[in-house]
C-alpha positions, 0 to 999 in steps of 0.5 A: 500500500503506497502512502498516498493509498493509504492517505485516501483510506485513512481520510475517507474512512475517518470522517465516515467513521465519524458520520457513523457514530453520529448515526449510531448514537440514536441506536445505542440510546434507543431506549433511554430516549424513547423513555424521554420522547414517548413517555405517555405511551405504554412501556411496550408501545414506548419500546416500539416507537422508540425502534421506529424513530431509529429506523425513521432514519433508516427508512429515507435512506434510499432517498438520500441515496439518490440525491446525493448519488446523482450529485456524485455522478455529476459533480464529484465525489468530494463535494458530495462528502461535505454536503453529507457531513455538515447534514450529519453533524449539524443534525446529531447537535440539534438531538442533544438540544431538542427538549423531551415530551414533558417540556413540548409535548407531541411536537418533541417526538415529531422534531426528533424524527425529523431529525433522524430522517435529516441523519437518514438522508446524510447517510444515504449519500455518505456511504456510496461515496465513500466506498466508491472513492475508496474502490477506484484508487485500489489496485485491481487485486485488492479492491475487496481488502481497501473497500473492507476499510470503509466496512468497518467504519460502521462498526468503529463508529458504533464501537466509538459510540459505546466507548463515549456512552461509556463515559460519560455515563460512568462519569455522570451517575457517579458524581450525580444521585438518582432521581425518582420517576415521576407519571404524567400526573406527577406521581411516583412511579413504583416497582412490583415490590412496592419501592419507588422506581428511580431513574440515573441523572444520564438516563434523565439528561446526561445522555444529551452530552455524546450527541453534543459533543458530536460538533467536535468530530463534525470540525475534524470530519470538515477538516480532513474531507477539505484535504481529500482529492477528487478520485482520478477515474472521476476527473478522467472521466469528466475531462473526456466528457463521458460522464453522466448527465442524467445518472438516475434515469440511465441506472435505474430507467432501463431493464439492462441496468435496473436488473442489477440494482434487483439481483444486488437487492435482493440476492446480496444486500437485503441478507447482508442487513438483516445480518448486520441488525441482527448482529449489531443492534439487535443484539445489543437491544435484545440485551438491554430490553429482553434479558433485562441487561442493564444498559451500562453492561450491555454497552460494555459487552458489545463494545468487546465484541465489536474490537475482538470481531471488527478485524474480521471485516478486513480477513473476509475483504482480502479472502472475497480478493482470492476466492471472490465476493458471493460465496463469503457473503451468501455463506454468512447469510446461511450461517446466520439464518440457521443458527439464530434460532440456538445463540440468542436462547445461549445469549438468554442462559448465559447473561441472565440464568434466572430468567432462562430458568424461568421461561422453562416455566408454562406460561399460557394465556387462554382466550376467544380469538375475538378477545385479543387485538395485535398491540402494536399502537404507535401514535398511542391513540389505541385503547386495549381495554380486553382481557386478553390485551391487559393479559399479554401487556402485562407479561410483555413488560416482564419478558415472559415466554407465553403460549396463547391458547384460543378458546372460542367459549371463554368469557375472560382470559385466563393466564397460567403460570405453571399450576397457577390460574388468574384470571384477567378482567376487562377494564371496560366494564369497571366502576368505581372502585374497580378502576382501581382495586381490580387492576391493582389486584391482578398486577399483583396476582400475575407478579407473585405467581412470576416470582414463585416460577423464577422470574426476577421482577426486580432487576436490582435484586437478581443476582445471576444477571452480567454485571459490570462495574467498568470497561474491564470488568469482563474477567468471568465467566459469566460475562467472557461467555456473553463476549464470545457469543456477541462475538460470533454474531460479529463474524457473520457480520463481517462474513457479509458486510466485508466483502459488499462494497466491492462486490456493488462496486463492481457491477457498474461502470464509473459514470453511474456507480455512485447512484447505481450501487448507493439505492440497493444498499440503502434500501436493503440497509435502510429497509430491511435492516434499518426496520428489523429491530422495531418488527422483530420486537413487535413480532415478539410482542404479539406472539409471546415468543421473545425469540419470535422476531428472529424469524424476521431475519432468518426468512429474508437472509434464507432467500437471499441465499437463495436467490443469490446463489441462481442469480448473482453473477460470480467471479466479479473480483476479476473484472476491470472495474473501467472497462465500460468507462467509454461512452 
């Protein structure tokens, strides 16, 4: 690698690294903030719409993709990095500004999508920049190994992300005491035990500081962007007029090349992402929500995970250059789509025992079909008022693994807990002291019935769950066996992801490569694995299966595997990327 090779790597990759880590912020602290910006939603409906405002990013992505593709078609790559970057940063600032619902109502969680849309078309416009530009400095028998640089910037930007979570939130919860949660009437909140329910000072307004801070790396990432060249093949092409000018219409408006945006969708990318969530964030959301991993902990694993398995992107890269790109990538679909279904129940065993054991537990939840509703209910509006809905609600907040059982002759829902029968009520139907007594009752009834069958209720007092005091307090079994699985999720990532932007790279001429390779990825990436960790808990929550949502994953990368392996070209390694360079 020459220096000026190595130059072009280094900047393209710092400042990508940076956008990323304004991107992955949001993720990192999905659930702390959906608790700050949806709080008069219920905790299960809060949970999704925080997910949603995550992928809101995700979901313009596309569009980002084609603005900004065309603007690097036609005017430069450079150019269309700062553009990017100033968009990015500027967005990532204003999130730490923005007051939570309890200070501007609904406008805070609608400002906040914006925001994340703004983020999301950034984004879109940042990555096939950066792998192109990257791509056509690289020598022709490396371009998999320079390419899978700019791979691990999405993971080094989430790894420097954690790292700043980290901390700050050491720093701010030890010089700062908690505080207790209030409801919307100002009342406290209370735990199953009866004891107020607290909240740390950087879950209420320490997490603010990463997303401010984030104008720093906006100043560096401005800085080294301004000393970045154009890409030679791109001012080659310019100063002989062949490029461009309509790069849209000519990648996508006829079938000889919207064909390869299809099989790159469909055959490689729409996999490759549900991997890249599942192995990412929604593990590390699985950890926090579903196996009741406190946040701290949970960051600090993954963070682990991600430096003991980020150099996998770089094997797999300069593998794709000698045995091709298709066979690494369709293999970690495969892979993944058939073991998914085993490292998440280990994840469960193995960083929290207790509630392993307590899903060995029979949970069922008896009920006419007519009686239960699907309770996904975003804008909060929806009131689920059954016997049925108030059942499922309340064992979904405790991450109970429940059967339903439909019976077209019951009258109310009944929830089994082992040998133990309670029966629901359904909140419609009560007056006057009932509003009250009943539900309380219930809660109470459900929550004895969990503790007698294992369930730690309290996470304060669970005592088999992973805990970490600090960033190396990772010395046991217990949390080194979390850190491998984590780890191995990482690999498959890395399988998939190492070797793609070579891969897109190669299956379009320079004068439309930005904009052709930039909407499959972003779509799959925006779409398919932007929306994966808000379906999969959605999935999860209306079956009763905490592992029901996989099926998300396992479905779409099966048939990537499939679809790729019939009709994804091979052997794309070998190819002279300028050789259709002439009009």
């Amino acid at each position: 690698m020459t220096g000026e090779e190595r130059k072009v790597i280094m900047a393209s990759s710092a400042g990508t690294i940076f956008e990323w880590y304004d991107f992955y912020l949001y993720g990192s602290l999905a659930a702390i903030i959906g608790a700050q910006f949806f709080t008069a939603f219920p905790e299960a409906t809060r949970n999704v719409f925080a997910l949603l405002a995550f992928a809101a990013g995700f979901i313009v992505r596309p569009f980002g993709a084609l603005v900004f593709g065309a603007l690097g078609d036609i005017v430069g790559r450079k150019y269309t990095f700062l553009m990017t970057i100033l968009i990015m940063g500027g967005s990532t600032f204003l999130v730490g500004m923005l007051p939570g619902y309890s200070s501007w109502g609904a406008a805070a969680p609608i400002i906040l999508i914006i925001l994340r849309m703004l983020q999301g078309l950034a984004l879109g416009g940042e990555y096939g920049g950066a792998a192109v530009y990257v791509a056509e400095h690289a020598p022709a028998n490396q371009r998999g190994y320079f390419t899978a640089f700019i791979q691990t910037t999405a993971t080094l930007g989430l790894l420097l992300s954690l790292i700043v979570i980290l901390s700050v939130q050491s720093y701010v919860n030890g010089n700062w005491d908690p505080t207790p949660v209030l409801d919307a009437a100002g009342a406290a909140v209370m735990n199953p035990d009866g004891t107020a329910k607290m909240i740390k000072a950087f879950d209420l307004w320490g997490w603010r500081i990463p997303f401010l801070g984030s104008v720093v790396l906006l100043a560096i990432s401005l800085y080294i962007r301004l000393q970045m060249n154009e890409s030679p093949a791109f001012k080659k092409m310019k100063e002989e007029g062949a490029a461009s000018k309509a790069p849209l219409r000519e990648a996508f408006g006829t079938w000889k090349n919207g064909k390869i945006a299809l099989i790159a969708l469909f055959g490689l990318v729409a996999g490759q992402a549900v991997v890249w969530y599942s192995g990412q964030f929604y593990a590390l959301f699985f950890l926090q929500n579903v196996i009741k991993v406190d946040s701290f902990t949970a960051n600090v694993l993954v963070a682990w995970s991600l430096i003991l398995g980020t150099g996998g992107f770089l094997f797999f890269g300069g593998l794709s250059d000698r045995i091709g790109r298709k066979p690494i990538i369709l293999a970690g679909c495969l892979i993944a789509a058939l073991t998914y279904n085993y490292v998440f129940p280990l994840l469960t065993q193995t960083a929290n025992p207790a509630l392993y054991a307590a899903h060995q537990t029979p949970v069922t939840v008896t009920a006419s079909p007519t009686d239960c509703s699907f309770q996904f209910n975003p804008t909060g509006t929806a009131k689920f008022t059954s016997s049925c809905d108030i059942a499922k609600a309340t064992l979904a907040r405790t991450s109970v693994n429940y059967e339903t059982i439909e019976d077209p002759a019951a009258t109310a829902a009944q929830v089994k807990v082992g040998d133990t029968v309670i029966a629901s009520y359904d909140a419609s139907a009560l007056t006057g002291d009932d509003v009250k007594a009943v539900p309380a009752a219930f809660t109470k009834s459900i929550n004895d019935a969990l503790t007698a069958a294992g369930y730690p209720l309290v996470a304060e007092n669970n005592t088999t769950v992973a805990r970490a005091s600090n960033f190396f307090d990772i010395f046991t079994g217990q949390k080194i066996g979390v850190i491998l699985i984590l780890t191995y999720l990482i690999i498959l990532v890395t399988m998939v992801y190492g070797p793609i932007a070579a891969m897109l790279v190669e299956l379009y001429p320079t004068r439309i490569r930005y904009s052709g390779l930039s909407l499959p990825y972003h779509i799959g990436n925006g779409w398919f694995g932007g929306l994966l960790p808000a379906t999969a808990f959605a999935i999860s929550a209306q079956t009763g299966n905490v592992y029901g949502g996989l099926w998300y994953a396992i479905i779409i990368a099966g048939a990537t595997v499939v679809i790729g392996a019939l009709v994804v070209p091979g052997n794309t390694h070998k190819k002279d990327i300028f050789a259709d360079d002439a009009k």
